[in-house]
C-alpha positions as CSV (number, residue, x, y, z in Angstrom):
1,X,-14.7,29.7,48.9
2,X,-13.9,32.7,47.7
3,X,-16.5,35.4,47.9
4,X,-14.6,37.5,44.9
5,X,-14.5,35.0,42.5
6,X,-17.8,35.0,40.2
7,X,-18.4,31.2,40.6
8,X,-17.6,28.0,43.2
9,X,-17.9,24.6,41.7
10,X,-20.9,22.8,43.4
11,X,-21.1,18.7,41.8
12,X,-22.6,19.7,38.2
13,X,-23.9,23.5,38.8
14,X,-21.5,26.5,38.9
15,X,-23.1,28.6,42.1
16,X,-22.8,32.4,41.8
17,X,-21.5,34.5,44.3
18,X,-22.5,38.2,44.1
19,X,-19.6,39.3,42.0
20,X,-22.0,38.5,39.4
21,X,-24.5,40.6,40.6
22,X,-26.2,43.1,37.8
23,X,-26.5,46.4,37.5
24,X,-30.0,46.1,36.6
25,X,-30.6,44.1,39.3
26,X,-29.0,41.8,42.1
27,X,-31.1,39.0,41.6
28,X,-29.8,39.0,38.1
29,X,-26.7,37.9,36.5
30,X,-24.1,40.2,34.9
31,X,-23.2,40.1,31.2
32,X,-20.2,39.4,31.7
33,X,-20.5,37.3,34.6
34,X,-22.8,35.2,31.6
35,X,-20.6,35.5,29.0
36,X,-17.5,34.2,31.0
37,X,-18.8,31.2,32.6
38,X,-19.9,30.1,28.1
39,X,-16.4,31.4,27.7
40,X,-15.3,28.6,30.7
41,X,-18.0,25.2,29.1
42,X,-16.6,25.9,25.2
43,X,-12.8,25.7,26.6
44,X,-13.4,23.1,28.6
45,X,-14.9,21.1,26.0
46,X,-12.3,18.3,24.3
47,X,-9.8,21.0,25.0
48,X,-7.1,21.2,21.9
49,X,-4.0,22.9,22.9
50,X,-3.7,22.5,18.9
51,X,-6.3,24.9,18.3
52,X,-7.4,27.9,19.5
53,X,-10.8,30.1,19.5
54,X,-11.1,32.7,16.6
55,X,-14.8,33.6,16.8
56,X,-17.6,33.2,19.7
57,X,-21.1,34.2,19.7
58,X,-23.7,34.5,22.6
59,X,-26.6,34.9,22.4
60,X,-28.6,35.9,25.3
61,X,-32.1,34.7,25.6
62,X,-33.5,36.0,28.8
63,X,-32.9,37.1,32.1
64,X,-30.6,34.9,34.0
65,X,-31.4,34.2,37.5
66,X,-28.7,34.4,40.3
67,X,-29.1,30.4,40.9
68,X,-27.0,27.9,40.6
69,X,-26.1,27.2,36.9
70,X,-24.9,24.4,34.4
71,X,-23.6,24.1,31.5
72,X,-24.4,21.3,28.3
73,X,-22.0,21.2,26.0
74,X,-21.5,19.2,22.5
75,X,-19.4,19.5,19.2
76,X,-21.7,20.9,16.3
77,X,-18.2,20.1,14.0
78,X,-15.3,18.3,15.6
79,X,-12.5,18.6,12.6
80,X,-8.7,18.3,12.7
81,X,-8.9,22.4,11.3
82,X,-12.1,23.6,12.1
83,X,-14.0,23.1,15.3
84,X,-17.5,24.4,16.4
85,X,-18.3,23.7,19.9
86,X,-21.9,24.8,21.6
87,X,-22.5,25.5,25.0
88,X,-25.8,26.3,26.8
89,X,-26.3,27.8,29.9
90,X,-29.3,26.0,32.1
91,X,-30.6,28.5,35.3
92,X,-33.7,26.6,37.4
93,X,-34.1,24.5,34.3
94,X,-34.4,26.4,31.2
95,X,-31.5,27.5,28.9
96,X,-31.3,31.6,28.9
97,X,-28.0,32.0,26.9
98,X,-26.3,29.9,24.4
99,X,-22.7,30.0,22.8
100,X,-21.0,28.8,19.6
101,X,-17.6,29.1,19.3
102,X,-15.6,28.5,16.3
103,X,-11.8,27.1,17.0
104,X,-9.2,26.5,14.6
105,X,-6.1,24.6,13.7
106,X,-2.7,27.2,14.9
107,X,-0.7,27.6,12.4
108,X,3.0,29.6,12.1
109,X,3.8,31.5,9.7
110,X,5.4,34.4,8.6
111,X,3.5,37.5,7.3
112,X,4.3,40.3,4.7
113,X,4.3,43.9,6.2
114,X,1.1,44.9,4.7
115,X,-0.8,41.6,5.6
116,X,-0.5,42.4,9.4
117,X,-3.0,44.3,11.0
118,X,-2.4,47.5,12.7
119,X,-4.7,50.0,15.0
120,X,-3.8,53.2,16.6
121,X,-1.5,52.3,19.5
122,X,-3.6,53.5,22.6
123,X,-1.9,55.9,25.0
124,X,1.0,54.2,28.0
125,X,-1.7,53.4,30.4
126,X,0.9,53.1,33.1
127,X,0.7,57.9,33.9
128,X,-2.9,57.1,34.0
129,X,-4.9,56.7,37.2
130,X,-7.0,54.2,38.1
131,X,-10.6,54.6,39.0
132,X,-13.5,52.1,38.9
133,X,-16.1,51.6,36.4
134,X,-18.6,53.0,37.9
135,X,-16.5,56.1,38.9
136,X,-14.3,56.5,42.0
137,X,-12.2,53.4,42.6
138,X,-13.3,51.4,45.8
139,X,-11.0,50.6,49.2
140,X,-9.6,47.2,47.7
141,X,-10.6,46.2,51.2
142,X,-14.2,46.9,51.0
143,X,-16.2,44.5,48.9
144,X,-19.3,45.6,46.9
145,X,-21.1,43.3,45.1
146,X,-21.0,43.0,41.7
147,X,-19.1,42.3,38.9
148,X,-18.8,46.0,38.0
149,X,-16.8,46.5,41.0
150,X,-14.1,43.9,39.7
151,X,-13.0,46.2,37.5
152,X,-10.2,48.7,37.6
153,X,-10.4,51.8,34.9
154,X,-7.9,53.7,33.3
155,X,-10.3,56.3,31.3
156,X,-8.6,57.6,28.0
157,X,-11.6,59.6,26.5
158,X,-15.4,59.5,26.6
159,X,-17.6,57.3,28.7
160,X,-20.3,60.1,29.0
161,X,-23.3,57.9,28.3
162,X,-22.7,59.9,24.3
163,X,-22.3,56.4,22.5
164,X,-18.3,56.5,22.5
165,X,-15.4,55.3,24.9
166,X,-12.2,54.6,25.1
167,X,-10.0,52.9,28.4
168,X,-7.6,50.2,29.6
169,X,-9.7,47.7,31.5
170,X,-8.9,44.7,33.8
171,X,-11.1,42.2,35.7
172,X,-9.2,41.9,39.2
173,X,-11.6,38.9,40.1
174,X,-11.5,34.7,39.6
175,X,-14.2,33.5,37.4
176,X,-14.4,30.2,39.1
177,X,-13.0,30.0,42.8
178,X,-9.9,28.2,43.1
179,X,-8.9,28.9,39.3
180,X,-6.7,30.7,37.4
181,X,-8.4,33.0,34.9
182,X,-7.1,31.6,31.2
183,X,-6.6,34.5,28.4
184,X,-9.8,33.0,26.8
185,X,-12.5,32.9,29.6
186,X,-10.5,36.3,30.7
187,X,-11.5,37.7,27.1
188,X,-15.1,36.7,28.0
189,X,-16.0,38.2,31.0
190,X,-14.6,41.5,29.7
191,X,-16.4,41.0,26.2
192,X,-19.7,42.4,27.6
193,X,-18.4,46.0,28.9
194,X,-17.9,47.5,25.3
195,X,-21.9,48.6,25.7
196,X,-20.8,50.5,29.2
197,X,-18.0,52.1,28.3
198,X,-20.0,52.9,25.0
199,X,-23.4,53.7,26.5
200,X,-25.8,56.1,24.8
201,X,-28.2,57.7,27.4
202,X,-31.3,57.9,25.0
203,X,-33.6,59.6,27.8
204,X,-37.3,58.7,28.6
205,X,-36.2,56.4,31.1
206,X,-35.0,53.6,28.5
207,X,-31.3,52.3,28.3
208,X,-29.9,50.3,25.7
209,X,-28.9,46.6,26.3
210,X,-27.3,43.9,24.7
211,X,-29.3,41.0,23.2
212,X,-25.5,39.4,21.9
213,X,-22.2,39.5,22.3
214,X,-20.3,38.3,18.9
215,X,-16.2,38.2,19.6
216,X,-13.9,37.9,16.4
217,X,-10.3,37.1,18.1
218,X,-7.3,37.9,16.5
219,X,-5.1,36.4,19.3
220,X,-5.5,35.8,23.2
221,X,-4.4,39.2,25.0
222,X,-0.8,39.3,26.3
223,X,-1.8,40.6,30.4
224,X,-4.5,41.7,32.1
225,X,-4.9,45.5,30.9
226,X,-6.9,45.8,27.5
227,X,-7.5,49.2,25.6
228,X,-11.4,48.8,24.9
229,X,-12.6,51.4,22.4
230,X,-16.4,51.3,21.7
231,X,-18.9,53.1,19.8
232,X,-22.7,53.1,20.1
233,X,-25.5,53.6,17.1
234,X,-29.4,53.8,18.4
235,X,-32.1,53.9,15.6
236,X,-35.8,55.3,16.5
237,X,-37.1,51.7,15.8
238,X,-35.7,50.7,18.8
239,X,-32.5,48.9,18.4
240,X,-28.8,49.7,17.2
241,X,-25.1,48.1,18.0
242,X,-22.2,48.5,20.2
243,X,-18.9,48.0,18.2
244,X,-15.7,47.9,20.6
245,X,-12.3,47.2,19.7
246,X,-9.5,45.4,21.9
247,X,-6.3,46.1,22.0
248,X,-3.3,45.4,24.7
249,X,-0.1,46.7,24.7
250,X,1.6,44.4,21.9
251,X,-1.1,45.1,19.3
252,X,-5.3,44.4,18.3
253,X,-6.5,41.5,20.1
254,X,-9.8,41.5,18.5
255,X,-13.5,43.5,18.0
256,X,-16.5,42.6,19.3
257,X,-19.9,43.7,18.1
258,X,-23.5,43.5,20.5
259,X,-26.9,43.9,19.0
260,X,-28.6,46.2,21.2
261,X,-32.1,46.5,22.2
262,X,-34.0,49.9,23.9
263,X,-35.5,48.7,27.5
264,X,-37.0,50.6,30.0
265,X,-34.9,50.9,33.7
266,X,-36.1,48.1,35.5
267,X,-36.5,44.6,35.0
């Protein structure tokens, strides 16, 4: 097993590792650590290579536990065009996130100029060095836990907790040990960071966290580095949203949008 994938299979349960480890806390499991393994049960699912995701959203109940996991998954719609699969995640018994992820049929064809959508080509990340989310990048050959410290950061602007940022991103970690990362359960382990990059220190020892994760997918990204550029809105009744948009370096890959709530540090 390795201990820098996220997850080693174990009969029915998926058992974390602490790459999943949360910032909040270690006994906790990362966003995106949650959001990936959904990402893995809805692919998995009476897999199509006919048809491919388009729109996935989790919703995230309560704290998950670092214990071993399981998914239960079903078809809400199975059609030859449209597709809505469910998954639920299970920790010591009780389900504390659920997806829904709508696939569709593929379908070629060729596109007018103006139908195709553009974005503002983010800067050559190659010039730009890499540091680690959390700041200074770690000696690849000493492991802290946490999925955090999976990630390699090439910072374009912002990321100074003022509700805005903007950098290439990639996961260097397996989500489950022994397999390959696909572009789709790739997309959702990254989906979550758009609220760090984008975080809005709000003071009074409150942060803002992320109660969803809703994914509208253009296309599944072309490598490993993604442009994520988010933005962060807080209202004084307590709640606001997180607004991010992927691109890669052939074009938009797709936005994703998390409902935010205010909590106090701590858990």
């Amino acid at each position: 097993m390795s201990s820098d994938s996220l997850y080693h299979k174990n009969g029915e349960y998926f058992v974390p590792t602490d790459r999943t480890n949360s910032p909040w806390s270690p006994k906790l499991l990362h966003g995106g650590a949650i959001s990936g393994i959904l990402a893995y049960g809805l692919e998995q699912h009476a897999p199509d290579p006919g048809m491919r995701f388009i729109r996935v959203t989790n919703d995230l109940f309560r704290l998950a536990p670092k214990v071993p996991v399981k998914l239960e998954t079903n078809f809400l719609r199975d059609g030859g065009r449209i597709g809505v699969v469910e998954c639920r995640l299970i920790a010591d018994g009780k389900e504390v996130a659920r997806a829904v992820g709508l696939r569709a049929k593929v379908q070629e064809i060729e596109l007018p100029e103006h139908a195709l959508y553009k974005a503002e080509t983010p800067p050559d990340p190659d010039p730009i060095p890499i540091s680690g989310f959390l700041g200074e990048k770690v000696d690849p050959d000493t492991y802290v836990p946490g999925l955090n410290y999976a990630v390699d950061m090439k910072l374009i602007s912002g990321f100074q907790f003022k509700g805005e940022g903007k950098a290439w991103m990639r996961i260097t970690s397996q989500l489950i040990d022994g397999e390959e990362n696909t572009p789709f359960t790739y997309l959702g382990m990254l989906s979550d960071f758009g609220n760090g990059l984008g975080q809005s220190y709000i003071g009074g020892n409150n942060a803002c966290i992320n109660a969803d994760i809703n994914s509208s997918i253009y296309r599944y990204p072309a490598g490993e580095w993604i442009c994520l550029e988010s933005k962060t809105q807080v209202q004084p009744q307590g709640f606001g949203t997180t607004e991010t948009l992927f691109v890669d370096t052939e074009g938009p890959v797709g936005r994703v949008s998390q409902s935010l709530v205010v909590k106090p540090f701590g858990y």
